[in-house]
mmCIF file of the N, C-alpha and C atoms, coordinates in Angstrom:
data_MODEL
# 
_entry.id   MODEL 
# 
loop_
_atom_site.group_PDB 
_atom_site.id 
_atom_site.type_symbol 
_atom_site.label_atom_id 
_atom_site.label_alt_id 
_atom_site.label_comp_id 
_atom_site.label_asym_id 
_atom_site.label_entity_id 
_atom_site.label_seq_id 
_atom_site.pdbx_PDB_ins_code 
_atom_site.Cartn_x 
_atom_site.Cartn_y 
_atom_site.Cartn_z 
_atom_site.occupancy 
_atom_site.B_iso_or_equiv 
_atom_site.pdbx_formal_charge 
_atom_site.auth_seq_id 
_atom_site.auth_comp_id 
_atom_site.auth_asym_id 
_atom_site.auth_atom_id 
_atom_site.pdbx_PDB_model_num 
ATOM 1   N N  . UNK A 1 1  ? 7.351  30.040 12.375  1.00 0.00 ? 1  UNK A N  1 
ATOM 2   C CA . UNK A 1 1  ? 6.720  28.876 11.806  1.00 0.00 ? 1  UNK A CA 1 
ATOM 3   C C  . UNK A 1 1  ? 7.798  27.981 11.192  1.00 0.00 ? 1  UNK A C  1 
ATOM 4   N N  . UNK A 1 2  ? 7.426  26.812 11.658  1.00 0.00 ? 2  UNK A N  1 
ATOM 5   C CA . UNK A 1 2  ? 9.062  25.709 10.875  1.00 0.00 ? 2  UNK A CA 1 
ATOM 6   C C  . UNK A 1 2  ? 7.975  25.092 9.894   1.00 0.00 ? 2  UNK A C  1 
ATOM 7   N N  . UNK A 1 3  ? 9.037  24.803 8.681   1.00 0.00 ? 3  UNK A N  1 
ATOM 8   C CA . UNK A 1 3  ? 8.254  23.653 7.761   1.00 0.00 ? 3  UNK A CA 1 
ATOM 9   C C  . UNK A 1 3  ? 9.296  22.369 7.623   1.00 0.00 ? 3  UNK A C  1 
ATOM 10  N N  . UNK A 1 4  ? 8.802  21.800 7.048   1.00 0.00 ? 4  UNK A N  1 
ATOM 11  C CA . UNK A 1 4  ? 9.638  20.258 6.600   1.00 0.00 ? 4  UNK A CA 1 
ATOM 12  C C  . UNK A 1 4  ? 9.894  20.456 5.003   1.00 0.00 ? 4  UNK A C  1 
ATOM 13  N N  . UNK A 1 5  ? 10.373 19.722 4.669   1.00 0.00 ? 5  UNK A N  1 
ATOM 14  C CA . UNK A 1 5  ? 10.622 19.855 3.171   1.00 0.00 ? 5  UNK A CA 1 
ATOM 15  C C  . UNK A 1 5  ? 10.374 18.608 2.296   1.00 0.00 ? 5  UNK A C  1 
ATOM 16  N N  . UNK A 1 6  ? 10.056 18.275 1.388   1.00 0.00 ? 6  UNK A N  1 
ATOM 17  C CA . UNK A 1 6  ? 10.046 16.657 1.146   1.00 0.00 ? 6  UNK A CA 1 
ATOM 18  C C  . UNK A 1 6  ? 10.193 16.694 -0.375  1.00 0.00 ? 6  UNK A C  1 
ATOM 19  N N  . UNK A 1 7  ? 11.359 16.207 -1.458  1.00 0.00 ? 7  UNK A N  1 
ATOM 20  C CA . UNK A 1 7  ? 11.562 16.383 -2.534  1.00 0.00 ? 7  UNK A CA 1 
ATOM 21  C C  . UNK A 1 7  ? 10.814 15.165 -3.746  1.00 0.00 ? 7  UNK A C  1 
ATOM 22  N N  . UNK A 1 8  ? 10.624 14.925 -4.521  1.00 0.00 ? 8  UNK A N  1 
ATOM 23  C CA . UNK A 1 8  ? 9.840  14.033 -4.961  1.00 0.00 ? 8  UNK A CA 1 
ATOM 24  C C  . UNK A 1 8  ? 10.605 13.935 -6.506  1.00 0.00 ? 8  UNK A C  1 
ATOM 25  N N  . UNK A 1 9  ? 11.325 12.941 -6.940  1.00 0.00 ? 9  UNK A N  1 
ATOM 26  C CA . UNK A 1 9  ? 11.409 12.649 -8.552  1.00 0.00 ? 9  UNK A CA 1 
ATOM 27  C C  . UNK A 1 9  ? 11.096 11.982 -9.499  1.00 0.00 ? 9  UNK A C  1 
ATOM 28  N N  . UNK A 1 10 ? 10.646 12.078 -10.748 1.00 0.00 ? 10 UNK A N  1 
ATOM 29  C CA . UNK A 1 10 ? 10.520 11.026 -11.045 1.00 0.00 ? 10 UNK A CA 1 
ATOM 30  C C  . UNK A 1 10 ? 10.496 10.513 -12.893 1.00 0.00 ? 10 UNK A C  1 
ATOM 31  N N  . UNK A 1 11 ? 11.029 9.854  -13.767 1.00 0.00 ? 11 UNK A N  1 
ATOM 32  C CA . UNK A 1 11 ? 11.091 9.667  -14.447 1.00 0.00 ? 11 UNK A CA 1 
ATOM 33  C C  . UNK A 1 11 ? 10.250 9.456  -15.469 1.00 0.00 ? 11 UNK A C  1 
ATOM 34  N N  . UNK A 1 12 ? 10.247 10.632 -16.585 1.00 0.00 ? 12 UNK A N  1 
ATOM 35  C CA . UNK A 1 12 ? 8.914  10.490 -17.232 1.00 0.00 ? 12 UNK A CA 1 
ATOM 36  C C  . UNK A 1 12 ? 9.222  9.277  -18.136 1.00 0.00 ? 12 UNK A C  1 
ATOM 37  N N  . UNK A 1 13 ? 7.555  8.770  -18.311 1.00 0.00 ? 13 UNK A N  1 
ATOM 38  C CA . UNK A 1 13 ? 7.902  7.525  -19.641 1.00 0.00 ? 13 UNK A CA 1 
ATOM 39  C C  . UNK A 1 13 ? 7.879  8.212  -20.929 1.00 0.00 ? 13 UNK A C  1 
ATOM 40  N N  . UNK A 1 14 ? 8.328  7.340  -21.781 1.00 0.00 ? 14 UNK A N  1 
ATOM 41  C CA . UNK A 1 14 ? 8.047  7.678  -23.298 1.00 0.00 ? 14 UNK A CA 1 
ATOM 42  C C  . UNK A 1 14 ? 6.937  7.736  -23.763 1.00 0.00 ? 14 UNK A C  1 
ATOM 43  N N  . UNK A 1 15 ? 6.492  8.612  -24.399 1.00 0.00 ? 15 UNK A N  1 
ATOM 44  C CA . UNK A 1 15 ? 4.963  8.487  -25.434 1.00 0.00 ? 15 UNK A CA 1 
ATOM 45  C C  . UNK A 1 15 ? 4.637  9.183  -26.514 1.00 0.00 ? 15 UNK A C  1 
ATOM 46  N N  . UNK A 1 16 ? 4.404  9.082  -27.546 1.00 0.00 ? 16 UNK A N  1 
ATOM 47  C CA . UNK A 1 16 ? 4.143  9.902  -28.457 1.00 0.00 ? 16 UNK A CA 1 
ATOM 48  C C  . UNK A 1 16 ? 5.107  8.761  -29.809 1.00 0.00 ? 16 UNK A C  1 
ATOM 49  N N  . UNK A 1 17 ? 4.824  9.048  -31.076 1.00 0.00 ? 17 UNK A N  1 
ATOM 50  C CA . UNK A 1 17 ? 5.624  9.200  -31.891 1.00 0.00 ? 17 UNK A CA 1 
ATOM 51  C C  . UNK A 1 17 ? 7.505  9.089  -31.726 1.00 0.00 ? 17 UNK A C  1 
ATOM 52  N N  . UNK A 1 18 ? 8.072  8.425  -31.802 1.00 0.00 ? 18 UNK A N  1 
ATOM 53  C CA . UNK A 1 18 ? 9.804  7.812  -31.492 1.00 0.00 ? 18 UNK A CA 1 
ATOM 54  C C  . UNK A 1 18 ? 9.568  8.167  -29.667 1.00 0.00 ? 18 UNK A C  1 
ATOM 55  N N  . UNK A 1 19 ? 8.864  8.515  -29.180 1.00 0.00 ? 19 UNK A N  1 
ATOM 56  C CA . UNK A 1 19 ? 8.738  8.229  -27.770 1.00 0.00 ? 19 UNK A CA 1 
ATOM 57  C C  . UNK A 1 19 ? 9.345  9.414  -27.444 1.00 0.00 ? 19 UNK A C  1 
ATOM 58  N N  . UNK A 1 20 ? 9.329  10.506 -28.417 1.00 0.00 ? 20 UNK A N  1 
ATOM 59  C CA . UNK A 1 20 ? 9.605  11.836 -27.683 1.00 0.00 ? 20 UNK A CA 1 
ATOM 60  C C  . UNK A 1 20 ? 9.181  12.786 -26.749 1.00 0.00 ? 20 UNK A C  1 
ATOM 61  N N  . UNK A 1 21 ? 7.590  12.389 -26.701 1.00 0.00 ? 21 UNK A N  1 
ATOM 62  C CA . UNK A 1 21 ? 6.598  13.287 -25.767 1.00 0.00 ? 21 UNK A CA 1 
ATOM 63  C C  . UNK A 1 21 ? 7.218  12.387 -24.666 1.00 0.00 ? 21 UNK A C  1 
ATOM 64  N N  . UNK A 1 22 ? 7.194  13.007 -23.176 1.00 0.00 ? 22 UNK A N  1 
ATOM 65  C CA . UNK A 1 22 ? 6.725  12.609 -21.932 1.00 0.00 ? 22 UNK A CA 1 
ATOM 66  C C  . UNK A 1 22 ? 5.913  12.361 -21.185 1.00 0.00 ? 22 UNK A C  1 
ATOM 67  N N  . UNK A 1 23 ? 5.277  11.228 -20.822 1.00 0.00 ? 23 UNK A N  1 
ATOM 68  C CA . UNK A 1 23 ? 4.603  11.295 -20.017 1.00 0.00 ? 23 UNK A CA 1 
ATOM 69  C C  . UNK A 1 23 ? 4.463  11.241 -18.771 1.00 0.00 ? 23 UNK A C  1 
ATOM 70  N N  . UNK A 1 24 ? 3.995  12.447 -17.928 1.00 0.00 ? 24 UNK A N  1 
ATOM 71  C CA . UNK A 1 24 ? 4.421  12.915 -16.790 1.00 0.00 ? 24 UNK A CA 1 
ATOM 72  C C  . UNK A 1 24 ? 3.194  12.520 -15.870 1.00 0.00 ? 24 UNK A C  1 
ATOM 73  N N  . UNK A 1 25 ? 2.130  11.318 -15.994 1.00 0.00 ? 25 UNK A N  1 
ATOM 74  C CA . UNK A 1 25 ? 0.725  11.340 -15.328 1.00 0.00 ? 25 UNK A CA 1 
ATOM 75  C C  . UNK A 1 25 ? 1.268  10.071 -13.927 1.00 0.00 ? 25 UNK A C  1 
ATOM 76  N N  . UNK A 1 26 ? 2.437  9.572  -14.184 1.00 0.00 ? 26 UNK A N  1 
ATOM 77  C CA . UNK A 1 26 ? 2.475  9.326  -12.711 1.00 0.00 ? 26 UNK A CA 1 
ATOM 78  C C  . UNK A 1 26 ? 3.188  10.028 -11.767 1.00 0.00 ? 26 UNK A C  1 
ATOM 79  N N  . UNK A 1 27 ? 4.232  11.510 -12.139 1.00 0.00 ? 27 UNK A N  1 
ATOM 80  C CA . UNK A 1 27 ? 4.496  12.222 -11.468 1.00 0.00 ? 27 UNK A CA 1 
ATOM 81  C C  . UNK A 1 27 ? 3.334  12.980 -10.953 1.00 0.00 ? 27 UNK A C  1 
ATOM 82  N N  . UNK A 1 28 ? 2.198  12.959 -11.632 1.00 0.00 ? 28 UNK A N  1 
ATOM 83  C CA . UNK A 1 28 ? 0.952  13.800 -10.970 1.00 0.00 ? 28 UNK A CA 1 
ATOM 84  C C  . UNK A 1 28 ? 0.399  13.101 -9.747  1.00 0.00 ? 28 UNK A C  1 
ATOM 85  N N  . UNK A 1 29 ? 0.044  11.979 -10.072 1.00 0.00 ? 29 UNK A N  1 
ATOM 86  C CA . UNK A 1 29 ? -0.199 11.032 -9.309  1.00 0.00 ? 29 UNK A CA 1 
ATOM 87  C C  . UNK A 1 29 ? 0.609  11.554 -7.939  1.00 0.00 ? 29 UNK A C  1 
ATOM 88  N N  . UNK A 1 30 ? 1.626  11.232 -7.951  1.00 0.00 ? 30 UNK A N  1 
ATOM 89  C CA . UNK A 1 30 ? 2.737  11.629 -6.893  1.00 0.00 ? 30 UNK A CA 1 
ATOM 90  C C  . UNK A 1 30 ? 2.176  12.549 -6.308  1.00 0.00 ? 30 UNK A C  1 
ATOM 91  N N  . UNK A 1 31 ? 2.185  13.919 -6.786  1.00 0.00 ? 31 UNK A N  1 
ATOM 92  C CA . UNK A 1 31 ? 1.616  15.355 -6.243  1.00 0.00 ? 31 UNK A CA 1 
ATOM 93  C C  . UNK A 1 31 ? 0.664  15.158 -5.615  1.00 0.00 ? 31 UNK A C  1 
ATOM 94  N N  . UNK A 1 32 ? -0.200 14.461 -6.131  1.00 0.00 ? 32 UNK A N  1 
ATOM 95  C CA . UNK A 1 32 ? -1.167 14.706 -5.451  1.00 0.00 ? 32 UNK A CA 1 
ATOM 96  C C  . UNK A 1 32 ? -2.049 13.820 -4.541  1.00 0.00 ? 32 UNK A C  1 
ATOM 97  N N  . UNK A 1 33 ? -1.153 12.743 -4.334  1.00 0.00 ? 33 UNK A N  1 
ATOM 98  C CA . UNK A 1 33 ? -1.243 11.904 -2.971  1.00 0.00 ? 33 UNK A CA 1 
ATOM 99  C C  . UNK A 1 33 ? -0.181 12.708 -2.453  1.00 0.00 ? 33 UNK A C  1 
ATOM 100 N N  . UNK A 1 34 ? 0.853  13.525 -2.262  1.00 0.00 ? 34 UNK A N  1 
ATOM 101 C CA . UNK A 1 34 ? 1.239  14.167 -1.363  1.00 0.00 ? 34 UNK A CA 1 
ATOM 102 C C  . UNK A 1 34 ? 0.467  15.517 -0.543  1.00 0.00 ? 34 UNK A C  1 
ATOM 103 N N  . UNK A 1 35 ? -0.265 15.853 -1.939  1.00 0.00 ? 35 UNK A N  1 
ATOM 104 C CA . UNK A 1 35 ? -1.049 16.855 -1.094  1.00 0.00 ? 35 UNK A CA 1 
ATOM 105 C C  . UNK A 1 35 ? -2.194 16.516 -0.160  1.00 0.00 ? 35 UNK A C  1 
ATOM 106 N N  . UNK A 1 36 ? -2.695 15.009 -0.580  1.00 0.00 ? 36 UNK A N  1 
ATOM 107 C CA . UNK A 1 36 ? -3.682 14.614 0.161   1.00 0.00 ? 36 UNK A CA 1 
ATOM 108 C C  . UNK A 1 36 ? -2.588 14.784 1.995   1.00 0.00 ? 36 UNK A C  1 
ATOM 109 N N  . UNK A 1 37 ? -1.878 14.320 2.305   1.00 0.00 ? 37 UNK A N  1 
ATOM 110 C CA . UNK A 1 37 ? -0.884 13.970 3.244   1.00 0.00 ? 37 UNK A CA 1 
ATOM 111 C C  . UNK A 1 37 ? -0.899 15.673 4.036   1.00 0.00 ? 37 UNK A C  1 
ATOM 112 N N  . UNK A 1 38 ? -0.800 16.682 3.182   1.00 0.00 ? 38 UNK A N  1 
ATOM 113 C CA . UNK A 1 38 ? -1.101 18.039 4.043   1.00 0.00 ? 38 UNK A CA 1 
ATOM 114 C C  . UNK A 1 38 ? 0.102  18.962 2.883   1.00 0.00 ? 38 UNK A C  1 
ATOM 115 N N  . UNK A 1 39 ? 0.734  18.196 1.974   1.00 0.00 ? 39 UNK A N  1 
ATOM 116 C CA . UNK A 1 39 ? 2.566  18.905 1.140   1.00 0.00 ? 39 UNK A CA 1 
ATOM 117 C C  . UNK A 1 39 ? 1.824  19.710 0.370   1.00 0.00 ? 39 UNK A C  1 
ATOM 118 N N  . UNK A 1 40 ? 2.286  20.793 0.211   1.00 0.00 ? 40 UNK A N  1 
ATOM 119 C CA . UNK A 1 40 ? 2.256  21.507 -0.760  1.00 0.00 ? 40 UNK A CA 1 
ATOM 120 C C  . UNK A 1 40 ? 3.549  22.080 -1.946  1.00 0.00 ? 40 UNK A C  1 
ATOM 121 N N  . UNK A 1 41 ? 3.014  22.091 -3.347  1.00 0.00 ? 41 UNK A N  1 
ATOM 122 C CA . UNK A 1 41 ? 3.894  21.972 -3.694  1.00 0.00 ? 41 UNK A CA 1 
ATOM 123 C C  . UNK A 1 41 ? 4.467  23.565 -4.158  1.00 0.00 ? 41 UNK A C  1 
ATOM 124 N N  . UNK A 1 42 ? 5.991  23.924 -3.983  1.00 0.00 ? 42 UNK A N  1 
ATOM 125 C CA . UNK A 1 42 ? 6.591  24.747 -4.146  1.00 0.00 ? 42 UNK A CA 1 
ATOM 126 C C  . UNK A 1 42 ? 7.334  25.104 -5.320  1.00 0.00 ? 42 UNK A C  1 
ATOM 127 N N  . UNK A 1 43 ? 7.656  23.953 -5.594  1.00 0.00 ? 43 UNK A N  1 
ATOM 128 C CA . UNK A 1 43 ? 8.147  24.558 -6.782  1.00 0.00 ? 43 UNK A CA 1 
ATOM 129 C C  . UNK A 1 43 ? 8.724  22.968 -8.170  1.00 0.00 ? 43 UNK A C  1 
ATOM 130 N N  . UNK A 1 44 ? 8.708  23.138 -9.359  1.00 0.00 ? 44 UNK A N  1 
ATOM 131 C CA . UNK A 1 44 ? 8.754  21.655 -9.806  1.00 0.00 ? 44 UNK A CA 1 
ATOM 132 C C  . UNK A 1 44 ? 10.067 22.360 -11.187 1.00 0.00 ? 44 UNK A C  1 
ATOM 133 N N  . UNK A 1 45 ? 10.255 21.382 -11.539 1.00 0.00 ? 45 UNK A N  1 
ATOM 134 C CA . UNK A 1 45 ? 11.234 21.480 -12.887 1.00 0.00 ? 45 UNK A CA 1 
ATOM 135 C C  . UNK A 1 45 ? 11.039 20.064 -13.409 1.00 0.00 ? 45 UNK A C  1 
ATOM 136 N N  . UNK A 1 46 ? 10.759 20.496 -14.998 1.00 0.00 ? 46 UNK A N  1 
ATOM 137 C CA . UNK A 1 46 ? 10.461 18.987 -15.590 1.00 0.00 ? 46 UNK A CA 1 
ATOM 138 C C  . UNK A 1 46 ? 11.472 19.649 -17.118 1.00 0.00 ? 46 UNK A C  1 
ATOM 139 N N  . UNK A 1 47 ? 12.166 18.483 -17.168 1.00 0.00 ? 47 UNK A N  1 
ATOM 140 C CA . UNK A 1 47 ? 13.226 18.218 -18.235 1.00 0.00 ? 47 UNK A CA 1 
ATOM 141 C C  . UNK A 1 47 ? 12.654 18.746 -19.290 1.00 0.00 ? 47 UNK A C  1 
ATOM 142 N N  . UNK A 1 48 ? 13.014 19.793 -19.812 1.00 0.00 ? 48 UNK A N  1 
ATOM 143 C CA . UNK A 1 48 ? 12.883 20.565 -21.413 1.00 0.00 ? 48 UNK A CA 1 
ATOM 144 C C  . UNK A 1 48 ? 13.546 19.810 -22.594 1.00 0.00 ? 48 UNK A C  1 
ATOM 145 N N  . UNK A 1 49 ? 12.377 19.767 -24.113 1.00 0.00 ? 49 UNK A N  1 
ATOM 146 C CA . UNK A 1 49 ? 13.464 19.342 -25.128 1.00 0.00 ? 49 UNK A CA 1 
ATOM 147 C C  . UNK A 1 49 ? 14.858 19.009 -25.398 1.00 0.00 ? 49 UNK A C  1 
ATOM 148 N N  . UNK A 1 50 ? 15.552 20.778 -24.689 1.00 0.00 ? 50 UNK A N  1 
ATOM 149 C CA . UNK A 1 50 ? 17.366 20.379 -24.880 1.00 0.00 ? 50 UNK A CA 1 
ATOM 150 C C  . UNK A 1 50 ? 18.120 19.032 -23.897 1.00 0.00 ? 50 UNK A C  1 
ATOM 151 N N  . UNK A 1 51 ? 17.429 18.953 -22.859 1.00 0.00 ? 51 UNK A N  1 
ATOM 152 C CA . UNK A 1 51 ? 17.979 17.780 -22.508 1.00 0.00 ? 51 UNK A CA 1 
ATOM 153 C C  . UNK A 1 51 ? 17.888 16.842 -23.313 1.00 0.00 ? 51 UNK A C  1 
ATOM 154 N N  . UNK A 1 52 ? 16.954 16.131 -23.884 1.00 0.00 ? 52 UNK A N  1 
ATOM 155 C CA . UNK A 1 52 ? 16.801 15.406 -24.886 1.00 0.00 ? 52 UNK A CA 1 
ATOM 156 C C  . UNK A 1 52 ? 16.186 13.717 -24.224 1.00 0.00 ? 52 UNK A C  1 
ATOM 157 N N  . UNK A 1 53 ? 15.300 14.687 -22.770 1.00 0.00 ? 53 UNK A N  1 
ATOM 158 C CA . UNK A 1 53 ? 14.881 13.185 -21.493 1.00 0.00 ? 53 UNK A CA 1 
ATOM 159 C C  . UNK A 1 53 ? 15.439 12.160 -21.546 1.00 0.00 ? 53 UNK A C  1 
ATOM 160 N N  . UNK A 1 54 ? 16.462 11.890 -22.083 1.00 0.00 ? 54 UNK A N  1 
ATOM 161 C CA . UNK A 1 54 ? 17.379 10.729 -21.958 1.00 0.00 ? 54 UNK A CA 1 
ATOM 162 C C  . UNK A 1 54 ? 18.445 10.875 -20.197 1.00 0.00 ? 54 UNK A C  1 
ATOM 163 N N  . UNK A 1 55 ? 16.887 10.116 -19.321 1.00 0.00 ? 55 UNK A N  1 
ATOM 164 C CA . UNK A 1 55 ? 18.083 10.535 -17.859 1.00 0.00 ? 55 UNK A CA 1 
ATOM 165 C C  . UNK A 1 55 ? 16.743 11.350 -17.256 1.00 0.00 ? 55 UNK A C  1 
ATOM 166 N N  . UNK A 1 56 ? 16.797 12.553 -17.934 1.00 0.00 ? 56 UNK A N  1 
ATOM 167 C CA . UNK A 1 56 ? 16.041 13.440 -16.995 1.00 0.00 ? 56 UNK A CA 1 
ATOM 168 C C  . UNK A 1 56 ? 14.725 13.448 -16.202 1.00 0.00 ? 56 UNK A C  1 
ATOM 169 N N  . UNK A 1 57 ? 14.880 14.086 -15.486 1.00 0.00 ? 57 UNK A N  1 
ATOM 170 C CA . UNK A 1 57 ? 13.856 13.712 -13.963 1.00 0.00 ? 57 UNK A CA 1 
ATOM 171 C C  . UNK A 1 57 ? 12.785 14.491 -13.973 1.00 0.00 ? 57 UNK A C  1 
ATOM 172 N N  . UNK A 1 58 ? 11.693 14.619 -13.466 1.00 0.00 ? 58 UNK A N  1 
ATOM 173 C CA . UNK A 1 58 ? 10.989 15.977 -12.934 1.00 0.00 ? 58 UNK A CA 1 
ATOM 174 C C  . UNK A 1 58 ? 11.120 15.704 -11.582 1.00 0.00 ? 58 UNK A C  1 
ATOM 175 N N  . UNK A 1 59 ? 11.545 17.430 -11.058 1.00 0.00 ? 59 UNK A N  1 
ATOM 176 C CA . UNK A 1 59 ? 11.836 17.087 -9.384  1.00 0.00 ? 59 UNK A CA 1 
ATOM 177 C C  . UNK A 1 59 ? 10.321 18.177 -9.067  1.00 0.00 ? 59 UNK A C  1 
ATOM 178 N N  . UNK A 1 60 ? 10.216 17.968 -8.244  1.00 0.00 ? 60 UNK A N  1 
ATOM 179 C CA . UNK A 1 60 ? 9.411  18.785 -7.031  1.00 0.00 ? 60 UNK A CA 1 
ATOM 180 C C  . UNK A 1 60 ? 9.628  19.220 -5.794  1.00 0.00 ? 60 UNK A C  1 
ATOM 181 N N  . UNK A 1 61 ? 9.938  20.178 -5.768  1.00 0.00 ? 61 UNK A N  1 
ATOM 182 C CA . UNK A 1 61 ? 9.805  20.206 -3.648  1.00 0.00 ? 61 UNK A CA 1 
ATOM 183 C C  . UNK A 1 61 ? 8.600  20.656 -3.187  1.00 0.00 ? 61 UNK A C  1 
ATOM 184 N N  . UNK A 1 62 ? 8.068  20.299 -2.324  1.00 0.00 ? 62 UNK A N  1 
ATOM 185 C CA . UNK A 1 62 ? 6.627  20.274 -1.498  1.00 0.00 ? 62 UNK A CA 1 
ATOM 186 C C  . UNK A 1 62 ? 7.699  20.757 -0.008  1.00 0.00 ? 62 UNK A C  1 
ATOM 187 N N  . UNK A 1 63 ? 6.421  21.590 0.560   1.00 0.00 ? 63 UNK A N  1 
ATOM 188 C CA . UNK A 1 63 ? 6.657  21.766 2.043   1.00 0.00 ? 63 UNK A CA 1 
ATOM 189 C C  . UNK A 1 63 ? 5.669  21.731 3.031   1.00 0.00 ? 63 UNK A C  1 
ATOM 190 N N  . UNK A 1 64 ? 5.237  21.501 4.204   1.00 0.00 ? 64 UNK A N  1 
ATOM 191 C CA . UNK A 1 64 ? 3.975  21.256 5.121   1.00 0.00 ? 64 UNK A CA 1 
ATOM 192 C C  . UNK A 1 64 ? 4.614  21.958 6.553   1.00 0.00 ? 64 UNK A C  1 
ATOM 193 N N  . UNK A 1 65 ? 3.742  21.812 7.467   1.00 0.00 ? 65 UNK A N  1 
ATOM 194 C CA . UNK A 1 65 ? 4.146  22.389 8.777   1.00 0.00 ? 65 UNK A CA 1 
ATOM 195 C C  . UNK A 1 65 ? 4.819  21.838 9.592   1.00 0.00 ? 65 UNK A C  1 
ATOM 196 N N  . UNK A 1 66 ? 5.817  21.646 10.305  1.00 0.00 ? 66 UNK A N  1 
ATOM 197 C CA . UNK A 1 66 ? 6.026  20.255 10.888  1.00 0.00 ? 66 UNK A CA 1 
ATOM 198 C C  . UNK A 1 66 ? 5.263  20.499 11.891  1.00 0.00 ? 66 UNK A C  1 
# 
């Protein structure tokens, strides 16, 4: 079985109080018009406190059948 791979990033906004929370609701968005498409997602990493989200990304990789 072959798959494809398709990576997805994306920059959370500021929200909360000095704009420390993240808000991550258009990376969802993302997900899940990809899953409409057939992607599933494999695996994600979203920027922890110590980074300090200044920069940091949430990535995703999704994979489907080719």
């Amino acid at each position: 079985m072959q798959w494809e791979y398709k990576v997805i990033t994306c920059k959370p906004s500021p929200k909360g109080f000095l704009g420390l929370k993240p808000d991550f609701s258009g990376f969802e968005s993302l997900i899940n018009e990809a899953g409409r498409q057939s992607w599933e997602l494999v695996n994600c990493n979203l920027p922890g406190k110590a980074t300090g989200l200044s920069g940091a990304e949430a990535v995703a990789v999704l994979k489907r059948h080719k």
